[in-house]
ZAVOKE-755329 format. One record per atom (N, C-alpha, C): residue number from 1; residue in one letter; atom name; x negated, z negated, y negated. Coordinates in nm, 2 decimals, decimal comma, m for minus. Layout:
! residues N
   i aa at     xx     zz     yy
 NUM  A CA      X      Z      Y
...
***
This chain:
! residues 155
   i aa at     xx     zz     yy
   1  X  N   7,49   5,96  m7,02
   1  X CA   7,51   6,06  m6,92
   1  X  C   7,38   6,07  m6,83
   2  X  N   7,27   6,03  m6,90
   2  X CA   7,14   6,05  m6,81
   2  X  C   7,12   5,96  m6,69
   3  X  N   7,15   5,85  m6,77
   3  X CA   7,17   5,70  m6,66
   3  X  C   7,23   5,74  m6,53
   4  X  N   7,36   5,80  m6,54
   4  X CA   7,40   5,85  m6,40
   4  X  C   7,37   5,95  m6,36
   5  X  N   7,24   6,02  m6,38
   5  X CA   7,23   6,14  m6,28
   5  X  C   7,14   6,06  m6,17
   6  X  N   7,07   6,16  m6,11
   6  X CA   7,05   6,11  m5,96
   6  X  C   6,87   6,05  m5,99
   7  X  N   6,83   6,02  m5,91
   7  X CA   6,70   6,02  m5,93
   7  X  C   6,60   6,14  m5,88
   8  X  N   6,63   6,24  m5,82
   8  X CA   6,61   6,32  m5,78
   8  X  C   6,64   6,45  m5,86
   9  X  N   6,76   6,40  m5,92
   9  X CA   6,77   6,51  m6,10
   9  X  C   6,67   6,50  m6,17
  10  X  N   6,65   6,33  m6,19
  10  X CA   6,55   6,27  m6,32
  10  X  C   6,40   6,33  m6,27
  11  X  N   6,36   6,32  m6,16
  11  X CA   6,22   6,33  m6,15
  11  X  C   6,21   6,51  m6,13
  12  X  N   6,30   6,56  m6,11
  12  X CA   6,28   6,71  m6,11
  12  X  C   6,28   6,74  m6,30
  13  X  N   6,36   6,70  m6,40
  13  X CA   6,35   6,70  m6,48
  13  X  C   6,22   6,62  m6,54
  14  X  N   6,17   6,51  m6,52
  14  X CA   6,03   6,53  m6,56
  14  X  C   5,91   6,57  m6,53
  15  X  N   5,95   6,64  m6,40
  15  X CA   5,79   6,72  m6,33
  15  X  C   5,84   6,84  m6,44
  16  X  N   5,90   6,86  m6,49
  16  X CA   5,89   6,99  m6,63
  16  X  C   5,95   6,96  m6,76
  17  X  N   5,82   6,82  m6,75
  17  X CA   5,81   6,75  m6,91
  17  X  C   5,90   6,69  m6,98
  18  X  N   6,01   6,66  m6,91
  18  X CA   6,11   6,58  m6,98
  18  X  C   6,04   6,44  m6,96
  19  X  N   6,00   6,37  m7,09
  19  X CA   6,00   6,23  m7,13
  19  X  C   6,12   6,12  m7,06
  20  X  N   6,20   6,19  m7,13
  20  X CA   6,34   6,10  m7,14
  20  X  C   6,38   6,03  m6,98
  21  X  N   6,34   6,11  m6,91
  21  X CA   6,41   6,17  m6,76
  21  X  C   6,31   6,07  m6,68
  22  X  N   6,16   6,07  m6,75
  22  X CA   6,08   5,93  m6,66
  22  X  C   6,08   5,81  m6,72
  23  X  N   6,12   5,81  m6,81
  23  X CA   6,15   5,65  m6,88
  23  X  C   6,23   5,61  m6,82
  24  X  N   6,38   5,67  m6,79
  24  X CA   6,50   5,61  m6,74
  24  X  C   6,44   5,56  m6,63
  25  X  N   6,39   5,66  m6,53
  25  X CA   6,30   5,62  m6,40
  25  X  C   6,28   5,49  m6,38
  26  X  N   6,17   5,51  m6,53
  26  X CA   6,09   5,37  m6,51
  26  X  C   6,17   5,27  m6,56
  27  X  N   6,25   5,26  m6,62
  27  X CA   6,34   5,16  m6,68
  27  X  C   6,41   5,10  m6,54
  28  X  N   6,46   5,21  m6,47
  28  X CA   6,55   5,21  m6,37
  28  X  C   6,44   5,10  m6,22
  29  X  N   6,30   5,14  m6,26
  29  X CA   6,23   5,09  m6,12
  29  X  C   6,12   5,00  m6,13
  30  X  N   6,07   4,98  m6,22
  30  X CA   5,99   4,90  m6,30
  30  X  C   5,97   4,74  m6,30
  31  X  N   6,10   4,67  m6,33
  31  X CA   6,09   4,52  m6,25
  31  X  C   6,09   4,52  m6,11
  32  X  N   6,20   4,57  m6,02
  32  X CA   6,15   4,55  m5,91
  32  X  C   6,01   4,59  m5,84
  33  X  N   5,95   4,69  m5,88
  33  X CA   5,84   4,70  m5,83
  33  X  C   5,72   4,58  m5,84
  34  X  N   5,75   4,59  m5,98
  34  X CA   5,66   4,49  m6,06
  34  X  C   5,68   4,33  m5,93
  35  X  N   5,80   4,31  m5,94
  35  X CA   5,83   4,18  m5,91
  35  X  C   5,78   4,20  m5,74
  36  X  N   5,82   4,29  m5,70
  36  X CA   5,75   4,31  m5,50
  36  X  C   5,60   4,32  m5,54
  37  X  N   5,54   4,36  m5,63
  37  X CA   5,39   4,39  m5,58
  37  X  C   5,32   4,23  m5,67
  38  X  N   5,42   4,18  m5,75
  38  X CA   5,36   4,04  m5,70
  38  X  C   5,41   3,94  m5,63
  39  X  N   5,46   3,95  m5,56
  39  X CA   5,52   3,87  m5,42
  39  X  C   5,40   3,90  m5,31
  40  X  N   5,32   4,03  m5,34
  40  X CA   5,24   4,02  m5,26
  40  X  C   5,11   4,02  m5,28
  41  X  N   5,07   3,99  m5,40
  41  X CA   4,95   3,98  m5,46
  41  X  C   4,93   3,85  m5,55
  42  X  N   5,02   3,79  m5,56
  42  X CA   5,02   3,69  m5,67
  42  X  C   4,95   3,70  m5,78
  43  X  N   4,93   3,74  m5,82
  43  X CA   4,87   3,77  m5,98
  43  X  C   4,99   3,90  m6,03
  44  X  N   5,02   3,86  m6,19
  44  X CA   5,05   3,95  m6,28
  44  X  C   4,97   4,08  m6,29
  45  X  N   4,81   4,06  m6,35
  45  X CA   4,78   4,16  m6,35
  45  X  C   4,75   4,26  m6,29
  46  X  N   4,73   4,22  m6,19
  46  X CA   4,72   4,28  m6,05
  46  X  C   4,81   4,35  m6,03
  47  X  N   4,99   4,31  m6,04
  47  X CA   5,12   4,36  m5,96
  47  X  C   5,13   4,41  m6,06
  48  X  N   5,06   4,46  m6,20
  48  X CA   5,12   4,49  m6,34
  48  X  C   5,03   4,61  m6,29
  49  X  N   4,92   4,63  m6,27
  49  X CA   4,82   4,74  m6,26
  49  X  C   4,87   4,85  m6,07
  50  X  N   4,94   4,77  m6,02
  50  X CA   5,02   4,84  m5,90
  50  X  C   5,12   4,94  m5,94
  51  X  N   5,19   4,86  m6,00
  51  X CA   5,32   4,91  m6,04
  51  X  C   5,31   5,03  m6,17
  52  X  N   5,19   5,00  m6,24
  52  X CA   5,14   5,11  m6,29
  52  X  C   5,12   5,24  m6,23
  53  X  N   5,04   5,19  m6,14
  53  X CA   4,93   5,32  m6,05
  53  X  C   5,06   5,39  m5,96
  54  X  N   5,17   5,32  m5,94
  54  X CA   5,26   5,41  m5,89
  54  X  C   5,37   5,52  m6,00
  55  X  N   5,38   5,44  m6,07
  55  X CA   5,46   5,57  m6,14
  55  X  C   5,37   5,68  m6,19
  56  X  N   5,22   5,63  m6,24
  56  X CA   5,14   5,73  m6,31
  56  X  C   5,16   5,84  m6,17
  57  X  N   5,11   5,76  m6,03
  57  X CA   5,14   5,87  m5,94
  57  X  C   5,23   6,00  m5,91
  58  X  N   5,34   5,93  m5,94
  58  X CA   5,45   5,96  m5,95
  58  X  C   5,52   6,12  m6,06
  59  X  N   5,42   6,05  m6,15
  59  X CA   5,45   6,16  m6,25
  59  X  C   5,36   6,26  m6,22
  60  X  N   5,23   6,24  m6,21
  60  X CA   5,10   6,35  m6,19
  60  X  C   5,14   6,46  m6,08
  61  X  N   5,18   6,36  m5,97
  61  X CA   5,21   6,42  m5,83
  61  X  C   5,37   6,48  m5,82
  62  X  N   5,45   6,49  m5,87
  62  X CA   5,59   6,44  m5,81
  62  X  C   5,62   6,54  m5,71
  63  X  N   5,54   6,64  m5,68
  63  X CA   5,57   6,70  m5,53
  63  X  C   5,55   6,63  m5,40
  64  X  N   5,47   6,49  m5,44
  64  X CA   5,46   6,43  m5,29
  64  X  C   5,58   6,33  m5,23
  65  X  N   5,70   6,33  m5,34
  65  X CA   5,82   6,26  m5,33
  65  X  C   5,89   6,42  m5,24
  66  X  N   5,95   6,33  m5,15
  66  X CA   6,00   6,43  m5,04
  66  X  C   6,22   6,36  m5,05
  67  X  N   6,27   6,44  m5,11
  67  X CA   6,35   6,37  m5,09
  67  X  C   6,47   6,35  m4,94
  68  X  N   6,44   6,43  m4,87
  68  X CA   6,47   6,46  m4,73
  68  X  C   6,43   6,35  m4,65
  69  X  N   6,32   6,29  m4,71
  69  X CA   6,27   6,21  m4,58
  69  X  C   6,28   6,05  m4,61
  70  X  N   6,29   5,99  m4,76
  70  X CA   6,35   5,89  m4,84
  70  X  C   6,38   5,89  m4,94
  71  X  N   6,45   5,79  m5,00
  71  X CA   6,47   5,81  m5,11
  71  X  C   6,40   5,79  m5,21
  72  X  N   6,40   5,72  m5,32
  72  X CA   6,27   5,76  m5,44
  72  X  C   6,26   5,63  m5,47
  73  X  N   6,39   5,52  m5,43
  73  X CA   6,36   5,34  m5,45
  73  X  C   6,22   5,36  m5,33
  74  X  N   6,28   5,38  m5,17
  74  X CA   6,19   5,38  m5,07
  74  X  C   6,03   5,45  m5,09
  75  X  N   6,00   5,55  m5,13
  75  X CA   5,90   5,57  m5,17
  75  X  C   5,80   5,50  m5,26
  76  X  N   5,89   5,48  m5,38
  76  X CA   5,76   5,36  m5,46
  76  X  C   5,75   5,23  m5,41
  77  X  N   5,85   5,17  m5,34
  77  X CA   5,82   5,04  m5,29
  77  X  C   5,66   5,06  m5,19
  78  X  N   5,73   5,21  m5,12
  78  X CA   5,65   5,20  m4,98
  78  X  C   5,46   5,26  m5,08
  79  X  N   5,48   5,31  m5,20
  79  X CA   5,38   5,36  m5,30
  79  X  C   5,29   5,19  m5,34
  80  X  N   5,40   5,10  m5,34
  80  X CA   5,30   5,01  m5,41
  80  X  C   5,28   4,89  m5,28
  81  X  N   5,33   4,91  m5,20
  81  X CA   5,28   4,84  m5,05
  81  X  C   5,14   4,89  m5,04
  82  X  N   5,16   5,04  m5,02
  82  X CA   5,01   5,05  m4,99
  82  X  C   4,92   5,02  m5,07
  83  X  N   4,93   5,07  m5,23
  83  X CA   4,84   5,02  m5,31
  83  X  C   4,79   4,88  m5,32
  84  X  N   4,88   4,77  m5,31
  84  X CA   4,88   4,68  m5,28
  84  X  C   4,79   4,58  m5,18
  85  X  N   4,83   4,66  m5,11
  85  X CA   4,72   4,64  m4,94
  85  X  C   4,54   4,71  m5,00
  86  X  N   4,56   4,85  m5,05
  86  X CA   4,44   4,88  m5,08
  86  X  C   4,37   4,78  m5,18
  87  X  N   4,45   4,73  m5,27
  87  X CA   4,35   4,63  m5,35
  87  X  C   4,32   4,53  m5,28
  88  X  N   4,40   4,47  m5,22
  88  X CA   4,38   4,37  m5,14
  88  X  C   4,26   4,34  m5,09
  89  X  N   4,21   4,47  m4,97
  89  X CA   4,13   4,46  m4,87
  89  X  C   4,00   4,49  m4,97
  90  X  N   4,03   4,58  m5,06
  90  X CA   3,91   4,60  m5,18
  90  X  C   3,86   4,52  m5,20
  91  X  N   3,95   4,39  m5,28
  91  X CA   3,86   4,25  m5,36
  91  X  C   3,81   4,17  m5,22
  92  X  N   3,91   4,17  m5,05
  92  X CA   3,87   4,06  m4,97
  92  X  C   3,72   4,11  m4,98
  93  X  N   3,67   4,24  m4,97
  93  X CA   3,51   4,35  m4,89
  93  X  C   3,48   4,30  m5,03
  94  X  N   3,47   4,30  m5,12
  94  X CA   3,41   4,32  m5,26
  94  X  C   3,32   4,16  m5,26
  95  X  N   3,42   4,04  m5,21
  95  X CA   3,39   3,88  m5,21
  95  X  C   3,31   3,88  m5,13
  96  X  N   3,34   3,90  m5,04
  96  X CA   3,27   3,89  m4,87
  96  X  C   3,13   3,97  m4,94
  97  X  N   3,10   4,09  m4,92
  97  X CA   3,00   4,13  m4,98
  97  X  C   2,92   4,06  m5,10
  98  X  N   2,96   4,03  m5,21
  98  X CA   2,89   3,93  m5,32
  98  X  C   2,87   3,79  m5,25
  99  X  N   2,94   3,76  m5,13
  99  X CA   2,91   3,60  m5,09
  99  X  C   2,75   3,63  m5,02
 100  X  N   2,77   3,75  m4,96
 100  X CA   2,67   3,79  m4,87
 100  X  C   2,58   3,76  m4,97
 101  X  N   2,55   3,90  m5,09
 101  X CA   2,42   3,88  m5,14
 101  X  C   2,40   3,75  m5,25
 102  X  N   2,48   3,71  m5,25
 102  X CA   2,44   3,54  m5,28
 102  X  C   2,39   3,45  m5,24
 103  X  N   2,41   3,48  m5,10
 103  X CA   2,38   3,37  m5,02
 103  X  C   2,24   3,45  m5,00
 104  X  N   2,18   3,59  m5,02
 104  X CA   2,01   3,62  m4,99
 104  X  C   1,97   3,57  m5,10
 105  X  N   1,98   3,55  m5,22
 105  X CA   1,92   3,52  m5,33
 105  X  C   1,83   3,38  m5,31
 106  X  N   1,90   3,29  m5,22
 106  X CA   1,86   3,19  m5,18
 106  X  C   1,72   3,19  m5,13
 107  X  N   1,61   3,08  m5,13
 107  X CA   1,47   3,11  m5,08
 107  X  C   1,41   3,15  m4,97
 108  X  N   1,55   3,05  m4,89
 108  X CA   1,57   3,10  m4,75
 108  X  C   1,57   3,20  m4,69
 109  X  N   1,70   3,26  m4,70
 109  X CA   1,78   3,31  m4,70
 109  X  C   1,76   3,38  m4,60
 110  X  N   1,80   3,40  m4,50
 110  X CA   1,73   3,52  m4,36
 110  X  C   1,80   3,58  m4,27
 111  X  N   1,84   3,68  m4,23
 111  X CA   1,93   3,70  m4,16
 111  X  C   1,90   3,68  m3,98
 112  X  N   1,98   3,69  m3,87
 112  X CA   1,91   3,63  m3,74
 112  X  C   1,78   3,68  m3,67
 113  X  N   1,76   3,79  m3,71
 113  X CA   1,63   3,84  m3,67
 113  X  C   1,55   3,80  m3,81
 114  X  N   1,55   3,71  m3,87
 114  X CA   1,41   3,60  m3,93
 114  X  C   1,41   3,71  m4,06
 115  X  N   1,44   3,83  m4,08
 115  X CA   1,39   3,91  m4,25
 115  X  C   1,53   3,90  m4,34
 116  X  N   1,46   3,88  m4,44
 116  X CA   1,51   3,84  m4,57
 116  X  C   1,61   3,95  m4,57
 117  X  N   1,79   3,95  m4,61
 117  X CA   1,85   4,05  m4,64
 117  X  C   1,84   4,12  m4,71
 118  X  N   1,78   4,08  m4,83
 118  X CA   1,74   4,13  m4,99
 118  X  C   1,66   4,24  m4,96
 119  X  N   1,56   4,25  m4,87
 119  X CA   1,49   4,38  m4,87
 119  X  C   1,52   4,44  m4,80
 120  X  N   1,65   4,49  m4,73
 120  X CA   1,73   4,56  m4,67
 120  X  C   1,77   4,68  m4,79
 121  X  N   1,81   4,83  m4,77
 121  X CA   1,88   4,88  m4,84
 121  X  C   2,04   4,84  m4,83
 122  X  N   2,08   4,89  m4,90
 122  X CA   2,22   4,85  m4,92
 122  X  C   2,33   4,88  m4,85
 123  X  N   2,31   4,97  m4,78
 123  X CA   2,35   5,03  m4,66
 123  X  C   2,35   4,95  m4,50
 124  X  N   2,22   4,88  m4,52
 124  X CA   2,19   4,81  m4,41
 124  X  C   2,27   4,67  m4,42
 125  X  N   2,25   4,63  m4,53
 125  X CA   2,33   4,52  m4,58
 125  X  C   2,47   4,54  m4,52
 126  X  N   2,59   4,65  m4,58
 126  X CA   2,67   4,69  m4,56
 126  X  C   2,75   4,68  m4,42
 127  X  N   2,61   4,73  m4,33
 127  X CA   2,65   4,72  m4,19
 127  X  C   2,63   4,61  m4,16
 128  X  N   2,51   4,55  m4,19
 128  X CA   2,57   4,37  m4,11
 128  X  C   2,67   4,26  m4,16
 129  X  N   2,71   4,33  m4,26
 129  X CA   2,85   4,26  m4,33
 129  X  C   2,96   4,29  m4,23
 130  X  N   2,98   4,46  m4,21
 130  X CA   3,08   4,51  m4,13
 130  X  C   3,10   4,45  m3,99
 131  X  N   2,96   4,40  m3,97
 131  X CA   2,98   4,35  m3,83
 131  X  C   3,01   4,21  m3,78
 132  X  N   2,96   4,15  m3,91
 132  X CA   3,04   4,01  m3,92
 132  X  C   3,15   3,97  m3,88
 133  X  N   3,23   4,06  m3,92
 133  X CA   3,39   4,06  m3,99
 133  X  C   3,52   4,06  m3,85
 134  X  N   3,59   3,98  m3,83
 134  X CA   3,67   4,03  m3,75
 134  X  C   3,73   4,21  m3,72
 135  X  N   3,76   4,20  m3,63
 135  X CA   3,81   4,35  m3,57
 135  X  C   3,93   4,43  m3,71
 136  X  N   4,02   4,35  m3,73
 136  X CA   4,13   4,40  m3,80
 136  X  C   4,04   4,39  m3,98
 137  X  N   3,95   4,34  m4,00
 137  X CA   3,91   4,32  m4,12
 137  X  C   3,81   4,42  m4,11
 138  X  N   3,75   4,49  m4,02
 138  X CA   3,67   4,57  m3,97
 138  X  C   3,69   4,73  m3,99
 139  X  N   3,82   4,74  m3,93
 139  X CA   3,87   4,86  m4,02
 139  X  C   3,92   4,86  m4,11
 140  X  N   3,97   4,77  m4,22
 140  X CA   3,99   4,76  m4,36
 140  X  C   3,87   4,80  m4,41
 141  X  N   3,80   4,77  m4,39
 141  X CA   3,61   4,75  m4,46
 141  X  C   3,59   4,90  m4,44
 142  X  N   3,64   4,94  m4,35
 142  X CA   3,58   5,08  m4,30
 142  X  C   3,66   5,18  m4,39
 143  X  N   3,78   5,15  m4,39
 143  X CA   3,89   5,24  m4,47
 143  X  C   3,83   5,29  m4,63
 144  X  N   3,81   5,12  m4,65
 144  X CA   3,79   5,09  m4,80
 144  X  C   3,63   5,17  m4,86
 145  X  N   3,57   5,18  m4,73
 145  X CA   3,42   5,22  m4,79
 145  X  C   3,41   5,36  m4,78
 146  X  N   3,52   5,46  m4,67
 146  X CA   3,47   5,58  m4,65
 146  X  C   3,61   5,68  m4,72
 147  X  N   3,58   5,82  m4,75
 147  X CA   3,66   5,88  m4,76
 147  X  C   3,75   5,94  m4,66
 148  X  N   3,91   5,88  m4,67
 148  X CA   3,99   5,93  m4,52
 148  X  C   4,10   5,92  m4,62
 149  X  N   4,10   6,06  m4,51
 149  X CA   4,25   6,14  m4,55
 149  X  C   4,38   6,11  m4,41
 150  X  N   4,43   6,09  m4,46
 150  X CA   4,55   6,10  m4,29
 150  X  C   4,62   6,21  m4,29
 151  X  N   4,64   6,25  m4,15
 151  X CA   4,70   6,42  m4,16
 151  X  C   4,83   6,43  m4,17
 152  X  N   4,85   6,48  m4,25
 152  X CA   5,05   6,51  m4,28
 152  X  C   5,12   6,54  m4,13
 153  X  N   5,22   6,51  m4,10
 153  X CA   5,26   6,53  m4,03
 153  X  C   5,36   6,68  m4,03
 154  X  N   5,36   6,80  m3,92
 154  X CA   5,43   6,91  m3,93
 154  X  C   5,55   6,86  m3,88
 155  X  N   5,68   6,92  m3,97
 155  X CA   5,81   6,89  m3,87
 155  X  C   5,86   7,01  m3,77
***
């Protein structure tokens, strides 16, 4: 009888501790997530640690599920898109950065005004990485490094 209630039954019953009511959930949403967040990630662990991060969300939060505005398949998909994207641009800034200070380790090593990057603070570093970087990779980098909130929208 649980199977068929709604998903909107199920998650109102587990935002007041029903177990039963977020397993079905997850039973119910679980491969496909799994299987979209590695379609876009290619790795297992990766789409396994997505698909995680969204139901934990899910459960912690479950006021941020609006059901007026989609439905609760649409929301986690659209929950591990973004996540998804956020690890993404994470590991690209995370590489790009370690290629950077790899390449100062070198003897050489010098940035175009002739000083060594290495005795830069890390900050400094940071910014001539940011500026490297294409435009669209530029605000990823920027997203990924500062704290931003986006504003809810009033209806």
């Amino acid at each position: 009888m649980a199977d068929q209630a709604t998903d909107e039954q199920l998650l109102e019953q587990a935002a007041h501790g029903n177990t039963a009511a977020f397993q079905i959930l997850y039973e119910r949403y679980r491969d496909p997530i799994f299987r979209f967040a590695y379609r876009l990630l290619g790795s297992v662990e990766a789409a396994e640690d997505v698909a995680h991060d969204c139901f934990l969300s899910l459960i912690k939060e479950p006021g941020r599920f609006d059901s007026t505005r989609a439905s609760l398949r649409t929301y986690l998909y659209a929950a591990a898109r973004n996540l998804a994207a956020k690890r993404y641009h994470t590991w690209v800034a995370r590489r790009r950065l370690k290629s950077l200070q790899t390449s100062c380790k070198r003897p050489n090593a010098t940035s175009p005004s002739g000083e060594c990057l290495m005795m830069n603070s890390p900050a400094k570093l940071k910014e001539r990485f940011r500026n490297c970087l294409p435009y669209n990779e530029k605000r990823w980098f920027f997203l990924s490094t500062k704290t931003f909130h986006w504003p809810r929208l009033q209806r």
